[in-house]
C-alpha positions in Angstrom: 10.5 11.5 -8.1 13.4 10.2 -6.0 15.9 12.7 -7.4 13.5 15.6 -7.2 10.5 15.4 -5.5 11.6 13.2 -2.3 14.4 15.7 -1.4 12.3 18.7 -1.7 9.5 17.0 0.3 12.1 16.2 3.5 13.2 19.5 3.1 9.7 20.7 3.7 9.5 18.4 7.2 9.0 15.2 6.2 8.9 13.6 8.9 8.6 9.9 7.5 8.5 9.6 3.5 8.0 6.2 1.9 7.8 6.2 -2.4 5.9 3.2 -4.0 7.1 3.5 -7.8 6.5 1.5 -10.8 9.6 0.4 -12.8 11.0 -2.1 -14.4 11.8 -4.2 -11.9 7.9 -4.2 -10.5 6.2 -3.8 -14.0 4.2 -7.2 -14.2 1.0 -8.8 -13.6 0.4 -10.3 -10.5 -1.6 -13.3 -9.1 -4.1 -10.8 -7.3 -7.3 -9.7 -9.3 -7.3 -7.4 -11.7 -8.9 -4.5 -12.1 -9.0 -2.4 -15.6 -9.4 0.7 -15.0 -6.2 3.7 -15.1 -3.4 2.4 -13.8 -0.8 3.2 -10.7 2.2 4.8 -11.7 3.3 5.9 -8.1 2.4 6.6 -4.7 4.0 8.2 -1.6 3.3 8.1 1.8 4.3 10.7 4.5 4.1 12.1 7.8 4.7 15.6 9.3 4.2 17.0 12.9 1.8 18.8 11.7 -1.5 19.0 9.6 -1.3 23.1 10.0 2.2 23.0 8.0 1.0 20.8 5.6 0.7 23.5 2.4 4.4 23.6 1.4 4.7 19.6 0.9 1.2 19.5 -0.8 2.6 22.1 -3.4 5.1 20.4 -4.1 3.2 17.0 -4.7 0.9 18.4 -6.7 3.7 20.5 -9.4 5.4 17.2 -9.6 1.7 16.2 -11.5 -0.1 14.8 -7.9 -3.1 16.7 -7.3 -5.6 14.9 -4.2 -4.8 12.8 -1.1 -5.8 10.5 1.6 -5.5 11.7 5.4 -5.0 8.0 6.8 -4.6 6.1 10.4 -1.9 3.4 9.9 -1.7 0.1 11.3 1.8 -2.3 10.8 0.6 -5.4 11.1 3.4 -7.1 10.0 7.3 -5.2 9.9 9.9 -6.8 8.0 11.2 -9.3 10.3 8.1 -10.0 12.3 7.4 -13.3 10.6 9.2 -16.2 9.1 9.9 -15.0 5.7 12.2 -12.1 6.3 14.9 -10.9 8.7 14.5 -7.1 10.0 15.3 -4.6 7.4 19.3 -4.2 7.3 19.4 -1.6 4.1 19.8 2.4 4.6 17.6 4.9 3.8 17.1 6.0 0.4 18.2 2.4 -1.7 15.0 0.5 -2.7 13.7 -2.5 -0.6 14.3 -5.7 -1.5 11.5 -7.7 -2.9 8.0 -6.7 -4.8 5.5 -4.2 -3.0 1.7 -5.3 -3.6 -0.3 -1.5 -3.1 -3.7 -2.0 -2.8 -6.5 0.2 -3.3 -9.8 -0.6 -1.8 -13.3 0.6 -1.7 -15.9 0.4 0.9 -19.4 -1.1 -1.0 -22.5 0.7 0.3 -24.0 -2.3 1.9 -21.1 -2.6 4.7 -21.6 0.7 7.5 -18.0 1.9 8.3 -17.9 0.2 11.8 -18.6 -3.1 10.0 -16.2 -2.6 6.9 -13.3 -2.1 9.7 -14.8 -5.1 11.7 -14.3 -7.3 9.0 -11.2 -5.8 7.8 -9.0 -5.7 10.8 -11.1 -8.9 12.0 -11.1 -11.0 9.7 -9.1 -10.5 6.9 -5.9 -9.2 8.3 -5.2 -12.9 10.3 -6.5 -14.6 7.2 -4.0 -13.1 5.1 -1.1 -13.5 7.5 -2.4 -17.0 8.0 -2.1 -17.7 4.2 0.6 -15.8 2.4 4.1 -14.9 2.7 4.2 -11.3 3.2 7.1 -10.2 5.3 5.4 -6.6 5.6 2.0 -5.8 5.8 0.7 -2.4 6.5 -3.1 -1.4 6.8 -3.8 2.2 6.5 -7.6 3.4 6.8 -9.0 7.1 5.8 -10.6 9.3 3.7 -9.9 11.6 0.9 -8.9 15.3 2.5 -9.4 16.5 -2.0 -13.0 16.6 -3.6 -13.5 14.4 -6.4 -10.8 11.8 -5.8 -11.8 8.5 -5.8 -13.3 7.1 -2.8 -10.8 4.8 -1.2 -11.1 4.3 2.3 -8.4 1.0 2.9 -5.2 1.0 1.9 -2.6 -2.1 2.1 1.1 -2.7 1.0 2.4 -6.1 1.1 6.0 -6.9 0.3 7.0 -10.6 -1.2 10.4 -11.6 -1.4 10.7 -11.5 -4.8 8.7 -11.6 -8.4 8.0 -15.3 -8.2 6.7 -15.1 -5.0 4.2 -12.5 -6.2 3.5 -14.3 -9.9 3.4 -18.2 -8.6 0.1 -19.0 -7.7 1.3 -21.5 -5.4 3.8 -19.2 -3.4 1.5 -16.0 -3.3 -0.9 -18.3 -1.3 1.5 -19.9 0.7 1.1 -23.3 -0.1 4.6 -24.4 -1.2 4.0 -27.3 -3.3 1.1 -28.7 -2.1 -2.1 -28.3 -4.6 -4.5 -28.9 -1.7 -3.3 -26.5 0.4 -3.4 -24.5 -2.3 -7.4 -24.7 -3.2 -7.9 -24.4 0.4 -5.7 -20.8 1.1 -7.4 -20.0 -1.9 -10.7 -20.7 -0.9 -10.1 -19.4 2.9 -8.6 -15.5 1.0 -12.0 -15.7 -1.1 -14.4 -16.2 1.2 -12.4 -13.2 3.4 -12.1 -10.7 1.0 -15.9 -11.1 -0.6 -16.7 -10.5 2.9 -16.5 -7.3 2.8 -14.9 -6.2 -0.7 -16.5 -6.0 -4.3 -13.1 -7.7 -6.5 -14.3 -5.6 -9.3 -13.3 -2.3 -7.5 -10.4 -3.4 -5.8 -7.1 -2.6 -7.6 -3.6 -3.7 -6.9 -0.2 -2.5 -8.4 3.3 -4.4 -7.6 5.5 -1.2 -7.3 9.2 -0.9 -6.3 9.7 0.8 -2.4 11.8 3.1 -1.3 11.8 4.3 2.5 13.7 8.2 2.0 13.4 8.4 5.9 11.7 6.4 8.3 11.1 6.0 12.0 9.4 9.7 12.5 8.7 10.4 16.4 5.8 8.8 17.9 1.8 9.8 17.7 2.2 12.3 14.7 -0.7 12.7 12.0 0.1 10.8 8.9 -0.3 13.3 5.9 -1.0 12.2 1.9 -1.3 14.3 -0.9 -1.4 12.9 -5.0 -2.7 13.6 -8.4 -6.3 11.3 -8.3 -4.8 9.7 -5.4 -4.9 5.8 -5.5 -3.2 5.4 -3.0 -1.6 7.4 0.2 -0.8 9.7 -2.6 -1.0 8.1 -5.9 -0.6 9.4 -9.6 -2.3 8.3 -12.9 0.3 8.1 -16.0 3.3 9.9 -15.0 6.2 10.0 -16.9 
């Protein structure tokens, strides 16, 4: 993927290209719920200037073993450095973020309209989650699958944590230090958000290494996704 794909891809106009991979240094359970279906082996996100020229990066997405995507509006709600728990990114292009990356994949249930889902998304959740946890990035993306038959994902998120204990201790992934009260309470605050407007049995979330191959594409450009059964911007299913 990195030595291969990701060069082809900016090649191709990549404007922006971010890879979400699992290795070994992201290949562990985390302290969000688990779901057991297929599991995330990888995901990419990127951007070109323009939907039109879209076919050359798709084709070469979906020979790497990709084969549907997600056509997605994007919301930072949280760059590195915009909070407490991390200073702004200081590493190049290309060498793999510091920290965990938490990608996760959620679906809309049938009883919520659109309009509401979003509401209670953006609403509610978003400052509950910044309110209770340590993420030093947080990025919302919101969409639709642009493939027949993928599955239907319409919320994306990737949180970083500063490193595997952050994302495995109960106690720091909820951002209650020591305390066991605060603890029960972030917990119970998270709960009551996400049931709000998520069913936990179809949500799914993958701790993944990231690596940003270019960032900071121009301003006001379509974001672009392509995978194999994408679970995520573009995600695969048992790559090698």
């Amino acid at each position: 993927m990195l030595q291969e794909v990701a060069p082809r891809l900016l090649a191709s106009g990549a404007m922006k290209l971010t890879l979400y991979i699992v290795d070994q240094d992201s290949d562990f359970k985390s302290a969000a719920p688990f779901h057991p279906g297929e599991r995330m082996c990888a995901d990419l996100s990127l951007w070109l200037d323009s939907l039109e020229r879209r076919a050359p990066c798709e084709e070469i997405i979906k020979a790497a073993g990709f084969g549907c995507g997600y056509l997605v509006d994007e919301v930072i709600y949280t760059e590195y450095g915009g909070n407490r728990h991390s200073g702004p990114r200081n590493w190049p292009d290309g060498q793999r973020s510091p920290g965990i990356i938490a990608v996760t994949l959620m679906e809309r249930p049938k009883r919520l309209s659109r309009e509401e889902w979003i509401k209670r998304w953006h609403g509610k959740q978003s400052p509950s989650q910044r309110q209770c946890s340590r993420a030093p990035l947080h990025t919302e993306r919101g969409g639709q699958s642009s493939h027949p038959g993928a599955p239907p994902y319409e919320g994306i998120v990737e949180e970083a944590w500063p490193s595997v204990k952050h994302a495995t201790n109960p106690f720091l992934f909820y951002g209650a230090g020591k305390n066991p009260s605060s603890w029960v309470w972030n917990m119970i605050v998270m709960l009551r958000s996400v049931t709000s407007f998520l069913d936990l049995t179809r949500v799914r979330t993958t701790m993944t290494s990231e690596y940003i191959l270019k960032s900071e594409p121009p301003q006001h450009l379509p974001a672009v996704s392509t995978g194999r059964r994408a679970f995520c911007d573009a995600g695969g299913l048992n790559l090698p």
